[in-house]
C-alpha positions, 0 to 999 in steps of 0.5 A, spaced: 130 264 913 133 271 909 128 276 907 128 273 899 127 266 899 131 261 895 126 257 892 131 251 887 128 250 881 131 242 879 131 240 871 133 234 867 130 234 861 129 238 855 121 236 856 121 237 864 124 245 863 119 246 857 114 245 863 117 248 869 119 255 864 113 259 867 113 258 874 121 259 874 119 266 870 114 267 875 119 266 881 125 271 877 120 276 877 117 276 884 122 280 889 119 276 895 124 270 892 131 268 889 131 263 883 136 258 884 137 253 878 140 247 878 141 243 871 142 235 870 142 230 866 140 231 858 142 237 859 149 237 860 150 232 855 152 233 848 149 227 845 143 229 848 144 236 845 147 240 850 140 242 852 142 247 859 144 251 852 135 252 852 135 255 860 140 259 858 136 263 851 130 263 856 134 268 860 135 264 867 142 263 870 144 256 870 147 256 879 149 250 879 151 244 873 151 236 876 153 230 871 151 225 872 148 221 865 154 215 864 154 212 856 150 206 857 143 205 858 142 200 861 139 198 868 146 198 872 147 205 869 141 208 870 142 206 877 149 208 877 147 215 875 142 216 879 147 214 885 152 220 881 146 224 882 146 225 890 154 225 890 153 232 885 146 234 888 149 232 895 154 238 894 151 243 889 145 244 894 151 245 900 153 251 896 146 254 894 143 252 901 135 253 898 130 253 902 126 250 898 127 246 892 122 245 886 121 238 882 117 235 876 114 229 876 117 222 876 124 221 873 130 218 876 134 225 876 128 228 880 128 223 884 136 222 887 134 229 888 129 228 892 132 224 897 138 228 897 133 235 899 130 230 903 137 227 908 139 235 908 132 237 910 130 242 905 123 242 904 121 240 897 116 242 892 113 237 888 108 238 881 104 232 877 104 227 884 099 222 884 099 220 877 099 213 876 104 211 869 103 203 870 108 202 864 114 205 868 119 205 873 116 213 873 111 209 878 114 208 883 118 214 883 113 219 883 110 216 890 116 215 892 117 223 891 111 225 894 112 221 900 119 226 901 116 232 898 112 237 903 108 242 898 104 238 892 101 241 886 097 237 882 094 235 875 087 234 876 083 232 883 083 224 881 090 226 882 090 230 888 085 225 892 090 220 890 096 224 894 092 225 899 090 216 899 098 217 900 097 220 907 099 228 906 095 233 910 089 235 906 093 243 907 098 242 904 095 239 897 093 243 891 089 241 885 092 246 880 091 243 873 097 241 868 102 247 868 104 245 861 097 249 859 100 255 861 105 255 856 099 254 851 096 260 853 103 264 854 107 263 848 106 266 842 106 259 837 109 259 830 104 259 824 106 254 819 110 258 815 115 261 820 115 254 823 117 251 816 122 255 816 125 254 823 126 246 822 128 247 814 122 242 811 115 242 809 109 241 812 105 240 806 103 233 808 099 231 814 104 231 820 104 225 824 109 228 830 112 221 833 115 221 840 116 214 843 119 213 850 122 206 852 117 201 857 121 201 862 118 197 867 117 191 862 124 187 860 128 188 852 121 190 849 123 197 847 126 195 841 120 190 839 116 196 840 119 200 836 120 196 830 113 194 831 111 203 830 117 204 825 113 198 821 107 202 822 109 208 819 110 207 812 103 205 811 102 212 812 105 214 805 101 221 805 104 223 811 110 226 813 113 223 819 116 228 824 121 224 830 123 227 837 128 223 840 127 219 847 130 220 853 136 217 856 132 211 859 134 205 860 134 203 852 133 210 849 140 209 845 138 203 842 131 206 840 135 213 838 139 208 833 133 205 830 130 212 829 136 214 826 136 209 821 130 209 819 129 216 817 136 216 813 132 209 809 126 214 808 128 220 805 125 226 805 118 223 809 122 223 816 125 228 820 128 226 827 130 232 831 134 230 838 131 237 842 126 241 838 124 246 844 118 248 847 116 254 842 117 249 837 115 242 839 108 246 841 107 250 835 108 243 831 104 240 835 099 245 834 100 243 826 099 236 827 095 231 825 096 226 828 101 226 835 103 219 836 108 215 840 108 214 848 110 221 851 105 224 857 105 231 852 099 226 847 095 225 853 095 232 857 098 237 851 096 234 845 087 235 847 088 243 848 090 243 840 083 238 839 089 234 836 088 226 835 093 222 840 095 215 838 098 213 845 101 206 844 102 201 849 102 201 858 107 206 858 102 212 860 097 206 862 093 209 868 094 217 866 087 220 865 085 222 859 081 226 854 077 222 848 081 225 843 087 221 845 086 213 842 089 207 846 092 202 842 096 195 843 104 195 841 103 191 834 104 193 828 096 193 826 093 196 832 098 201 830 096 202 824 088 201 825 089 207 831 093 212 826 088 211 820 082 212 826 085 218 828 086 220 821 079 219 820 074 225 818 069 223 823 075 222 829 077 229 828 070 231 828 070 228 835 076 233 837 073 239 835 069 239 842 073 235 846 074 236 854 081 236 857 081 233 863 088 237 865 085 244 865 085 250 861 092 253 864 092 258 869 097 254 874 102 258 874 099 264 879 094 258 883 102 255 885 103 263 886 099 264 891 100 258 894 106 260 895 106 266 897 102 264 903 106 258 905 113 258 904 114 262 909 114 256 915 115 251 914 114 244 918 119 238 916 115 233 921 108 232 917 103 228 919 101 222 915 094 222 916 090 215 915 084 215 910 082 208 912 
C-alpha cells in the first residue's frame, strides 16, 4: 500500500450519500487516507434531480462518475442497469485503484459494486449488514454483499450476531449504532421559519412527511399500494402533506407519476420534492407530525426526533424497530386508522420517552478507530466460521 490509503466511498442515491456524509468528512479530514469518491445511479440522472450536484456542495470531489440508470424501471431494466453498472465500475475502479472500497446497505447500485470490487479483489467496507427488509429485493442483496465484503459496521447487535449467523470472523464485525444518527447530532437543523423559507411553504398545518418506496419483492402491488395511501391522505383534511419522491426501483416512476398527479389535484395541501437534501429532509423530519410511508429513515431516524412512524406494509418487514414506530396493513383503512393513532395525544405521549434501538450517534469515530487499526493488512482469504 502507498503511505495514504485510498479508501472509495460509493454512493447511488441522495438518501445513501446523506448517510455516508460524516464518515466521507472524517476520511477527507484524516491524512492517514485518500477519499476517493465514485458517484452512480440517481445521482447522474436529471430526472431524479442531478443529485452528484449535493456531493459536490458538500465540499467532496466526485473522482469517477458511472452511468448506469436506463428510462425504464422494469425488472429487465433494473437488471440491466445493474449489469451497466459492473462494466462502468469495472473500469472506474482500474483507474482509482483504491484499497478499499466503502458501500451501504442494500441496493442493486452497491451490490453490482460489490461484485465488481469483489472480482478485482479489493477489499470491501461494508455498513448496515444484517438486516432483514422481508419485502425487498434489498434482502437478499444485503446478504450477498456481506458475504463479499471484508470489514462489517453494524447497526444494532441483533444485527451484528446475524452477520456473524452468515459466517464472518467475529474480529472483523462491529456493532457501531446507526450512522444516520451522527447527522442528528452533527448538523445544525433549520427551525420552522428558515426551513419554510427553504421549500416555499407553510408549515402551519400538522406536517405528515410521506416517503413511499415500491415493494419489490411482491408482483404489480406498487401501484395498488400507493392509491390505497394517496386514498388515505385526504382523510387528513387538518394536515399538510409533504411528498419526498421514491426511488428508481423497479415501479418507482409509476408511483412518481401518481404522486405528481395527486399533488396538482390537492392544492396548496400537498407538496412533492424529488430531493430535499439531508439538512432539509431531517429538519422537516424533526418538524413533523406524523412520518409515513415505507423508508427505513421512519424506522431508524424518525424515533430520534420522538417522531410517530406510520410504517405501512413488508417492506421494512423484519427491521427492529422502537415503539413509536406503528406497523400498519397496505389498505386505505389501516392506513387511516394508524395516522389518526399516531396523531393521537396519547401516542405522542408514548414518544416523549421513547428508546431507539439504532443508537444515540457516535458511529462515525467508533468505524474511525476501527479503521485505523485495520486497514493497514488486509486478508482476502477469510475464513467462513461455522456457528452450528
Amino acid at each position: 500500500m502507498s503511505s495514504r490509503v485510498k479508501v472509495c466511498v460509493v454512493t447511488g442515491t441522495r438518501a445513501e450519500f446523506g448517510l455516508l456524509t460524516p464518515l466521507m468528512k472524517a476520511l477527507q479530514a484524516d491524512p492517514t487516507y485518500k477519499l476517493q469518491v465514485l458517484a452512480t445511479g440517481m445521482h447522474l440522472s436529471p430526472e431524479f434531480g442531478n443529485t452528484y450536484q449535493q456531493i459536490e456542495a458538500a465540499g467532496f470531489r466526485i473522482d469517477e462518475k458511472v452511468e448506469m440508470l436506463l428510462s425504464a424501471d422494469s425488472d429487465t431494466a433494473i437488471v440491466k442497469s445493474a449489469g451497466l453498472g459492473m462494466i462502468g465500475y469495472a473500469d472506474a475502479l482500474n483507474r482509482l485503484r483504491p484499497d478499499w472500497i466503502v458501500l451501504l446497505g442494500d441496493r442493486f447500485e452497491a451490490f453490482a459494486a460489490a461484485a465488481t470490487a469483489y472480482l478485482k479483489k479489493i477489499p470491501i467496507i461494508h455498513l448496515h449488514g444484517g438486516e432483514v427488509t422481508a419485502g425487498a429485493t434489498d434482502e437478499g442483496l444485503r446478504h450477498s454483499i456481506t458475504k463479499m465484503s471484508t470489514l462489517h459496521f453494524t447497526a444494532t447487535e441483533v444485527y451484528r450476531k446475524r452477520v456473524l449467523q452468515l459466517g464472518e470472523p467475529e474480529s472483523q464485525v462491529y456493532n457501531v449504532g446507526a450512522i444516520g444518527l451522527d447527522n442528528i447530532q452533527q448538523l445544525t437543523l433549520l427551525n420552522r421559519p428558515d426551513l419554510e423559507h427553504s421549500l416555499g411553504i407553510s408549515l402551519s398545518k400538522p406536517v405528515l412527511l410521506v416517503t413511499y418506496h415500491p415493494v419489490t419483492l411482491e408482483h404489480s402491488s406498487s401501484e395498488t399500494q400507493m392509491q390505497a395511501l394517496l386514498e388515505a391522505l385526504p382523510e387528513m383534511a387538518e394536515a399538510q402533506i409533504i411528498f419526498t419522491l421514491p426511488n428508481a426501483d423497479a415501479d418507482g416512476r409509476v408511483l412518481i407519476r401518481m404522486i405528481q398527479d395527486y399533488v396538482q389535484q390537492a392544492g396548496t395541501n400537498a407538496t412533492a420534492f424529488t430531493s430535499l437534501g439531508q439538512l432539509r429532509y431531517l429538519s422537516l423530519m424533526q418538524q413533523s407530525a406524523v412520518v409515513v410511508g415505507n423508508s427505513s429513515s421512519g424506522i431508524i431516524e424518525a424515533p430520534s426526533f420522538r417522531v410517530p412512524t406510520v410504517n405501512i406494509g413488508d417492506r421494512q418487514k423484519g427491521r427492529m424497530a422502537a415503539d413509536s414506530v406503528i406497523h400498519c396493513q397496505t389498505d386505505k383503512a389501516s392506513i387511516v386508522a394508524a395516522i389518526r393513532q399516531a396523531l393521537s395525544p396519547e401516542f405522542k405521549a408514548l414518544c416523549v420517552n421513547v428508546d431507539n434501538p439504532y443508537g444515540t450517534g457516535g458511529a462515525t469515530e467508533k468505524i474511525m478507530e476501527v479503521l485505523h487499526r485495520q486497514l493497514s493488512s488486509v486478508n482476502l482469504k477469510k475464513e467462513f466460521v461455522d456457528r452450528i
